[in-house]
C-alpha positions as CSV (number, residue, x, y, z in Angstrom):
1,X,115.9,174.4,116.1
2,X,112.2,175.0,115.5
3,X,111.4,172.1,113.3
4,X,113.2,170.0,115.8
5,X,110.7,170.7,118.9
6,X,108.6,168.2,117.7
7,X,111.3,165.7,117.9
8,X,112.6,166.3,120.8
9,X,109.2,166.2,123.0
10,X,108.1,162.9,121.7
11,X,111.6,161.7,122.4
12,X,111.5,162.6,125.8
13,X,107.7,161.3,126.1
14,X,108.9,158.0,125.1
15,X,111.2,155.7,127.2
16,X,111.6,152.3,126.7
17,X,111.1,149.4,129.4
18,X,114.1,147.7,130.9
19,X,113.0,144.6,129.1
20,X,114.6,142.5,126.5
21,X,112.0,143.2,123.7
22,X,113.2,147.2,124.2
23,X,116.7,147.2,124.9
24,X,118.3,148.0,121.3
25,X,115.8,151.2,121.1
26,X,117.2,152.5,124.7
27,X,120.6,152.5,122.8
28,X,118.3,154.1,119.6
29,X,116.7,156.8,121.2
30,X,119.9,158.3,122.9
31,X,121.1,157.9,119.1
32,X,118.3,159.8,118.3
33,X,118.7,162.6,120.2
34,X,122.6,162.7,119.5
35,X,121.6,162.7,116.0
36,X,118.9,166.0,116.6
37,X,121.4,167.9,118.8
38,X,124.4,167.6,116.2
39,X,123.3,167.8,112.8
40,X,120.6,170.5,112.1
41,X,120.0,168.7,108.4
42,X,118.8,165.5,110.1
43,X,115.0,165.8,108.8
44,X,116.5,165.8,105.0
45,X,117.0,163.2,102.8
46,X,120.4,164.3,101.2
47,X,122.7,164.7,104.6
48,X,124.1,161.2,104.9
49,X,126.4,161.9,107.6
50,X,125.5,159.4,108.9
51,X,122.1,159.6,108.2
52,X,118.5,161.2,108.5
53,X,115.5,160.5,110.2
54,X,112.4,158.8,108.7
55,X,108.8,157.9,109.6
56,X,106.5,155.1,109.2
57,X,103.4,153.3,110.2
58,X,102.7,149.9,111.1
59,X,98.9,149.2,110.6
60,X,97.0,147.3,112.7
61,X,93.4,146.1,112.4
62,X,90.9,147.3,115.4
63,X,91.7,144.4,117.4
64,X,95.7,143.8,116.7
65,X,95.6,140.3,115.3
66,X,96.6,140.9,111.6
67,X,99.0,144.0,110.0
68,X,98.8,145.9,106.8
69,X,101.9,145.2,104.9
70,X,102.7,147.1,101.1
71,X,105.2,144.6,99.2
72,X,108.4,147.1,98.3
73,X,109.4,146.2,94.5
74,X,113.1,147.5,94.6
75,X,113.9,145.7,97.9
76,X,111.3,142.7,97.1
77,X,110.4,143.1,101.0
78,X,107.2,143.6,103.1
79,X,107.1,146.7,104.5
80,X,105.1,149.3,106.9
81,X,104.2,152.3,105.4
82,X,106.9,155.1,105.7
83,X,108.9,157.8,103.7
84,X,111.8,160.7,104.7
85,X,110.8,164.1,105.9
86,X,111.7,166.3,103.2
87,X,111.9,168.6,106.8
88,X,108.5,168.1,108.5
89,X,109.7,168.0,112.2
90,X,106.0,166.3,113.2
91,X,107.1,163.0,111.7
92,X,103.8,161.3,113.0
93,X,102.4,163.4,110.0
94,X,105.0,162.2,107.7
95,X,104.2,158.9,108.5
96,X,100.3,159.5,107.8
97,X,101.6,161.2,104.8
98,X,103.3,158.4,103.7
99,X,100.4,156.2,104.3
100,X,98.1,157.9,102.5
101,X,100.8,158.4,99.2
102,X,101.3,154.7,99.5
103,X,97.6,153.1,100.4
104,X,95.2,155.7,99.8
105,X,94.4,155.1,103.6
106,X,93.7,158.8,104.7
107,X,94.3,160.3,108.6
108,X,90.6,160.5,109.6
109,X,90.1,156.6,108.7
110,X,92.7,155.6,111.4
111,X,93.0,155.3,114.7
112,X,96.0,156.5,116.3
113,X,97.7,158.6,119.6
114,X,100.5,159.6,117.5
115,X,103.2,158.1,119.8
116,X,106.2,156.3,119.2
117,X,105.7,152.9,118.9
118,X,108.8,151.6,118.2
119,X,112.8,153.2,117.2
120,X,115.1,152.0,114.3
121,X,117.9,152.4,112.7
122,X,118.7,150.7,109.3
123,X,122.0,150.5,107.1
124,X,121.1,151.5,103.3
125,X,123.1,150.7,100.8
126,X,124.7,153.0,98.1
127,X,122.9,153.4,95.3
128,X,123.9,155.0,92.1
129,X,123.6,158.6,93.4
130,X,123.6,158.1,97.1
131,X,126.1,157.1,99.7
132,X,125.9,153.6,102.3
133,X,124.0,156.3,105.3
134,X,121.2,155.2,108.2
135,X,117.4,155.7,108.3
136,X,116.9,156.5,112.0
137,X,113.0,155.6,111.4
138,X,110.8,156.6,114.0
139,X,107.8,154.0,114.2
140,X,103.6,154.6,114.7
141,X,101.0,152.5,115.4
142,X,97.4,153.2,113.8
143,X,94.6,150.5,113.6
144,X,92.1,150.6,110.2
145,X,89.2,148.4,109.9
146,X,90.3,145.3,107.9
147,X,86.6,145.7,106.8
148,X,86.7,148.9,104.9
149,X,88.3,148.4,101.6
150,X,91.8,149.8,100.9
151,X,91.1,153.0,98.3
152,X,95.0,152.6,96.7
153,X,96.6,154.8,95.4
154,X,98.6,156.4,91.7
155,X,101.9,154.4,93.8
156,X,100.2,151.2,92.5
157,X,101.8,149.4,95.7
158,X,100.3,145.6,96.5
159,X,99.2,145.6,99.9
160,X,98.2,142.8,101.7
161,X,96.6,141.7,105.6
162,X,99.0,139.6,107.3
163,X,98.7,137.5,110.9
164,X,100.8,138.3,113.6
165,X,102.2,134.9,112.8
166,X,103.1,135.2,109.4
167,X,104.3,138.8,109.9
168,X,106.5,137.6,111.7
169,X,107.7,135.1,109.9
170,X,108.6,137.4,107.3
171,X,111.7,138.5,109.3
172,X,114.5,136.7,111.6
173,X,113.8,137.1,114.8
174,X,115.1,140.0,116.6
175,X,115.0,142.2,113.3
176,X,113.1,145.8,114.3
177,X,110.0,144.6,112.1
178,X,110.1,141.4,114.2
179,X,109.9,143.5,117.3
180,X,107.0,145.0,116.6
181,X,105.0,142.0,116.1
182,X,106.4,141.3,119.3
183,X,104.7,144.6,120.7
184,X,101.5,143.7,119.3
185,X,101.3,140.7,120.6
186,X,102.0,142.2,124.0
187,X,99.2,144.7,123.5
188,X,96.8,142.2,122.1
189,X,97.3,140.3,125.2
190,X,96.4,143.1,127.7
191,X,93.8,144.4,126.0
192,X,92.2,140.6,126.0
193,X,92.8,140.5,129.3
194,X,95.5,137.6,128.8
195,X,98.4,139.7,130.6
C-alpha cells in the first residue's frame, strides 16, 4: 500500500466546500478513496475495473486570466495537460511529467503547491484494445509566464493561450473542465481583491 500513501494524504488534505461549484467532487473524492482502498492496480493503465487514476495540469498564467490548452488530435478537444501513472503514487509528479512530455514546460518553470485543484471522473470509450473504463483524474494548478516562450516538445502537440472566457466556452457548462474556469475565476477574484 506504499505507492498509495501519496494518494491517500492529499485526499484527506483536500475537502471540498459545501458549494454548488464543488458538490459532484464531494461525491468524487469518496470515489476516490473507495477506488484506492479496493483495487491495489488503481495507478495502472490496464485495470479497467472500473478504472484507474490519472493526473493532469491546468496552466494558468501568473495572474489567472488566460489558460494553456494543448489541442488532442484523436479526440479533436482542448485539453489540460495529463497522462496515467504507469504506478507513480505522487501523481502531482505525473502530472508535471505529463506537462513536460506534452509542452516542453519543465517543473522548475512553474509555479505550483502541488495540491488538488480540482477531482474528475470521465467515461472512455472502448477502443480497439481497451474496454468502455473511467479516468478518475486528479487535477493541479501551476501558473507559467505567458511571456516565456513554450520550448515544445518531440509530441508535436499545438498549444495555445486561451481567456477564461473562451475556455470556457469550449465546454457546456457544468462539464469538470468548465469547473475549473469557474475556480479560477473565483481565485482571480480574491486575489484582485474583488471577493
Amino acid at each position: 500500500m506504499g505507492e498509495h500513501q501519496w494518494l491517500q494524504t492529499a485526499l484527506a488534505a483536500y475537502q471540498p466546500t459545501e458549494e454548488p461549484l464543488m458538490a459532484y467532487e464531494r461525491v468524487y473524492r469518496r470515489l476516490f478513496l473507495d477506488l484506492i482502498e479496493k483495487n491495489p492496480r488503481c495507478l495502472w493503465r490496464d485495470d479497467f475495473s472500473p478504472g484507474h487514476i490519472t493526473g493532469s495540469l491546468l496552466v494558468a498564467n501568473l495572474d489567472l486570466s488566460k489558460v494553456l490548452l494543448m489541442h488532442h488530435p484523436k479526440l479533436d478537444l482542448w485539453l489540460q495537460f495529463g497522462g496515467h501513472c504507469d504506478g507513480d503514487g505522487n501523481v502531482y509528479r505525473v502530472a508535471l511529467r505529463e506537462l513536460e512530455e506534452e509542452s516542453g514546460i519543465t517543473p522548475d518553470m512553474t509555479v505550483g503547491n502541488g495540491g488538488i485543484f480540482d477531482l474528475d471522473i470521465q467515461c472512455i470509450p472502448p477502443r480497439k484494445d481497451e474496454p468502455e473504463h473511467l479516468h478518475f483524474d486528479m487535477r493541479f494548478l501551476a501558473r507559467f509566464n505567458e511571456k516565456t516562450p513554450i520550448p515544445g516538445s518531440s509530441e508535436n502537440l499545438t498549444m495555445r493561450w486561451f481567456t477564461l472566457d473562451e475556455a470556457e466556452g469550449l465546454v457546456t457548462p457544468g462539464h469538470g473542465r468548465w469547473r475549473m474556469v469557474q475556480k479560477l475565476r473565483q481565485m482571480r477574484d480574491v486575489t484582485h481583491g474583488r471577493a
